[in-house]
N, C-alpha and C positions, 0 to 999 in steps of 0.2 A: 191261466192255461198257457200263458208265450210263458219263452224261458226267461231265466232268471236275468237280469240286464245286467249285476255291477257283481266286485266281489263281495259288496257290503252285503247284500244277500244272498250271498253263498254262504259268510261268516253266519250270518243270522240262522241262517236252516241249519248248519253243522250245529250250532249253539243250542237250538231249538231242540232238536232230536235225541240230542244229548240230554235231555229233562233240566237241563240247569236255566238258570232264569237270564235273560239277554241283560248287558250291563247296562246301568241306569236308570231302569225301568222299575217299575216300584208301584204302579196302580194306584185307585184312585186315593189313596190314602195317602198319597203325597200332594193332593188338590189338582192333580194333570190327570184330565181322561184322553188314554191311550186308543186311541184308533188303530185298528189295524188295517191293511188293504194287499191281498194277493199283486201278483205281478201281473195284473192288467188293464189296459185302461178303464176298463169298467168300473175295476174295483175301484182304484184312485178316486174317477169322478164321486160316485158314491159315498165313497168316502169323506171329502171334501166337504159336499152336501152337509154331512148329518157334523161337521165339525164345526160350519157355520153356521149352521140351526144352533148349537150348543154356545157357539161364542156368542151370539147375537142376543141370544133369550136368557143366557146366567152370568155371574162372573166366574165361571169356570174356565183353568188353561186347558188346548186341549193340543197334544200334539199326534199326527200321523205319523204311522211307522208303514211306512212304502215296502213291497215289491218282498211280503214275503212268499215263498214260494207254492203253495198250495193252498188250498181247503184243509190236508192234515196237519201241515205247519202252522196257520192258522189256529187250528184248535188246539194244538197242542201248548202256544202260546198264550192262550186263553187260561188253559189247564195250570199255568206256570205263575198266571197271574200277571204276565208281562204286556198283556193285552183286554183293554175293558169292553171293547165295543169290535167284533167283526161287522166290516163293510157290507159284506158278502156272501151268504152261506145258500147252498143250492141243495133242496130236499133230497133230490136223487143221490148226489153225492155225499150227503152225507151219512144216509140211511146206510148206501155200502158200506161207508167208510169210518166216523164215529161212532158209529153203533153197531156194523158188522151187522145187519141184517140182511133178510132177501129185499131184492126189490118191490116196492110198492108201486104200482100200475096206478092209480086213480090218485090226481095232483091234491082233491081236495083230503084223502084219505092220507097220501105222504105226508101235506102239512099238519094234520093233526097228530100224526106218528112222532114228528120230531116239537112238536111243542108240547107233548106230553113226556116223553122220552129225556129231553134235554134238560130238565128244572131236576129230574126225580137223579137224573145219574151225575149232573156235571151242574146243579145250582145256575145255570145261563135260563136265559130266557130266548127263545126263539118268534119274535115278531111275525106280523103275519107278513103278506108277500110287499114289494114294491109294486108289482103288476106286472113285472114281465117274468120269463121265464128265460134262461141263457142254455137251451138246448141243441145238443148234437144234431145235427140234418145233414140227410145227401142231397145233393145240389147237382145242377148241371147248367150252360146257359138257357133262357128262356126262347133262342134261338132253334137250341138242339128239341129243347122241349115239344116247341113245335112243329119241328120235321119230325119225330118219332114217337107224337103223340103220348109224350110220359109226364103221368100223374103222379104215381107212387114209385117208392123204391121196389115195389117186386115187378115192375115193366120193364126193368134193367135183366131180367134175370136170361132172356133170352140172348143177349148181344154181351155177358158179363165178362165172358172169355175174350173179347175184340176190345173192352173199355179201357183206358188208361184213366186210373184212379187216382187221386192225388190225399194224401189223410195224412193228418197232426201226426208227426213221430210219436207223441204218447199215446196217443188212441190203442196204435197193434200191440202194445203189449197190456193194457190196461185191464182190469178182473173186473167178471161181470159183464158191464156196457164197453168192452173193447171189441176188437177185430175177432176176436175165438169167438165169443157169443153171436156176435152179426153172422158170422157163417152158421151157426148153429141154426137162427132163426131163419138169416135170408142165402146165402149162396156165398161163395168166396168170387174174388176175383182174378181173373189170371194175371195181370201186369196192374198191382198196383205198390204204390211209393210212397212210401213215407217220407215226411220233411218239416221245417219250418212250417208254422200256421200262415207268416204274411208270404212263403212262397207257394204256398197253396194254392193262394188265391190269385197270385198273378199268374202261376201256369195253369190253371182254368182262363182269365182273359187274355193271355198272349195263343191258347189254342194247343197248348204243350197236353192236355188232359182232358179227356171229356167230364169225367165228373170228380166231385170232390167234399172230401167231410168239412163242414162249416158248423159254423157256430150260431145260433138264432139271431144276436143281437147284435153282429156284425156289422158295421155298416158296408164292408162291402160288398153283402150281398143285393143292397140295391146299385150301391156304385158298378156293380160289375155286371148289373143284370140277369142274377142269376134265379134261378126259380127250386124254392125247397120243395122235394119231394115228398108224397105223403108218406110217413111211417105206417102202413097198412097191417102188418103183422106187428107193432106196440114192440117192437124190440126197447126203443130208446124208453128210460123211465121220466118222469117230470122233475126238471129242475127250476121251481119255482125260485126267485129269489127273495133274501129277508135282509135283516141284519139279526145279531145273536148278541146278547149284553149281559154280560157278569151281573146276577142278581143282585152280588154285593155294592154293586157300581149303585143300582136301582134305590136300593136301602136305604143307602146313604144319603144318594139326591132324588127324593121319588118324584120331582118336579121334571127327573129328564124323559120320565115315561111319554106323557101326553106330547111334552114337545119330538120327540123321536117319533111318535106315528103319527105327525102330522105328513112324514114320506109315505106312508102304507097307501097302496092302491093309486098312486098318484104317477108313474111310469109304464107306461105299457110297450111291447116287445118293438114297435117302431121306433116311439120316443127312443128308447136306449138306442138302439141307431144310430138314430140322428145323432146323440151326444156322442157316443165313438166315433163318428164320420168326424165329427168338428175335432173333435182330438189327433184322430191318427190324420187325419188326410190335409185339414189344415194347421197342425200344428199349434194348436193351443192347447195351455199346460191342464190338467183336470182341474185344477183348482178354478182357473177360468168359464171351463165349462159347466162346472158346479153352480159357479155364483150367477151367472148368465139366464141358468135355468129358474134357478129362486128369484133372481128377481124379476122375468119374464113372467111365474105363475106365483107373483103376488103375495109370497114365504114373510116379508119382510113389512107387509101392510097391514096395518089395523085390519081385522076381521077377513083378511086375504087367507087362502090355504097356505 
C-alpha cells in the first residue's frame, strides 16, 4: 500500500503489466522458490517467515523478490509464472480486483469465495488466513474520541464539514472501497487531503488533522494513540490475510504444504503490529523481525508450532 521505494520496482511493474516474464526468474522449475512481497513492511516480514520455514525444513533455494507494487502486480506475476508463493493476498482486494466481483460482506464467506475461485481460474491455491486482517479504518486520537464521545464513523457525520481528514492518496481515487463509495455509504468531507500514508499519521499526532484513514495493522496506531472507529454501516469489505501458492509449486514438493500452514492462524491483527512497529519504528530489516518471531513462537523446535 506505501509507494513503490527504488526504480528497481518501477522496472519490475512496467515489466509485470507488460505480461512478459521479469528477467531471471524461471519458477520453481529451476529448484528456487520465488517469493514474492508487495511494497510493505508487512508483506517483507511475512515474507521472510514463510522463506525461513522453507529453508529450514527442505533443501530448497528460495529467493525474495521485494517491493512489488500491488496485490494486481503481484498476481499478475504469479500469472507470468515469475512468482511461486505471494506473501500476501487480502480477500477484499482481491475479489474486486482478480476476480472482478462484487464485494463480499461476511469474511468467512470472502474467504471461501476466493479459495474456490482461485484453483478453478488461475491453478493457485489460496491458504486460509494468518489471523489478522489488514483493513481500512477511520481513526481519530483516543483523546478527541473522548471529548466527543465517538464510537463509530457515522458520529463524524454531524461535525464532517469542520474535520480536517488526512487519507492515503490511493484510497480517493480507488473503485469500489475508495473515497466515491464512502460518500455514497457514509458522507463526504469538506477539507480532506490526500497524502503519503507515513504523513498521514504524523499529521494526526502533530494535530495538523482531526481524523485519518489507517491501516488495521499499523503499528502506529497504538504508537500514536489512536482509536479505530466502528465501521457501522459495513462500507469497508474484509481483508483477511493468506498467502496464495502456484499449485504447480505444491505438485512438485507437496511436503511444502503442511510446512506452509504451520503460519495459518498463528498472527492475529495486534501481533502484526507489534511486528510493523519493530520494523518501521526501530529500524530492523523484516528479515530480522521474521526470524525473531519464529524463534520466539518455538517454529524451529522439535514439536514447537
Amino acid at each position: 500500500m506505501l509507494k513503490i521505494k527504488s526504480m528497481v520496482a518501477i522496472s519490475l511493474l512496467a515489466t509485470v503489466l507488460t505480461g512478459c516474464s521479469l528477467p531471471g526468474l524461471s519458477g520453481p522449475a529451476s529448484g528456487t522458490v520465488k517469493i514474492g512481497a508487495v511494497n510493505t513492511t508487512e508483506s517483507m516480514i511475512i515474507g521472510n517467515m514463510i522463506k525461513e520455514l522453507i529453508e529450514e525444513e527442505t533443501d530448497l533455494k528460495v529467493e525474495m523478490i521485494n517491493n512489488l507494487g500491488s496485490s494486481i502486480v503481484m498476481h499478475q506475476a504469479m500469472l507470468n509464472g515469475d512468482v511461486d508463493i505471494s506473501a500476501t493476498r487480502y480477500t477484499g482486494t482481491d475479489i474486486a480486483g482478480a476476480l472482478n466481483m462484487e464485494p463480499v460482506m461476511d469474511p468467512e464467506e470472502a474467504l471461501k469465495v476466493v479459495q474456490e475461485e482461485f484453483p478453478e481460474r488461475y491453478d493457485q491455491v489460496w491458504f486460509d488466513s494468518y489471523g489478522f486482517a489488514n483493513s481500512y479504518a477511520i481513526t481519530v486520537t483516543n483523546e478527541m474520541a473522548n471529548q466527543e464521545n465517538l464510537e463509530k464513523v457515522s458520529d463524524l457525520e454531524d461535525q464532517a464539514d469542520d474535520l480536517r481528514v488526512g487519507v492515503d492518496g490511493s484510497w480517493i481515487n480507488r473503485a469500489g472501497d475508495g473515497y466515491e463509495g464512502f460518500q455514497e455509504t457514509y458522507f463526504g468531507f469538506e477539507n480532506i487531503s490526500p497524502m503519503q500514508i507515513g504523513l498521514v499519521y504524523d499529521a494526526v499526532e502533530s494535530g495538523r488533522m482531526d481524523a485519518v484513514l489507517a491501516y488495521t495493522t499499523d503499528g502506529r496506531i497504538a504508537a500514536y494513540d489512536l482509536k479505530i472507529l466502528e465501521d457501522d454501516r459495513q462500507f469497508f469489505p474484509p481483508y483477511d490475510a493468506s498467502m496464495v501458492v502456484d499449485n504447480k509449486l505444491l505438485s512438485e514438493h507437496p511436503e511444502l504444504e503442511a510446512i506452509l500452514n504451520r503460519l495459518v492462524g498463528t498472527i492475529d491483527t495486534e501481533k502484526m503490529q507489534e511486528l510493523n512497529y519493530e520494523s518501521d519504528f526501530f529500524m530492523k530489516e523484516p528479515a530480522v523481525v521474521a526470524r525473531e518471531f519464529l524463534d520466539e513462537n518455538q517454529f524451529f523446535v522439535e514439536g514447537g508450532e
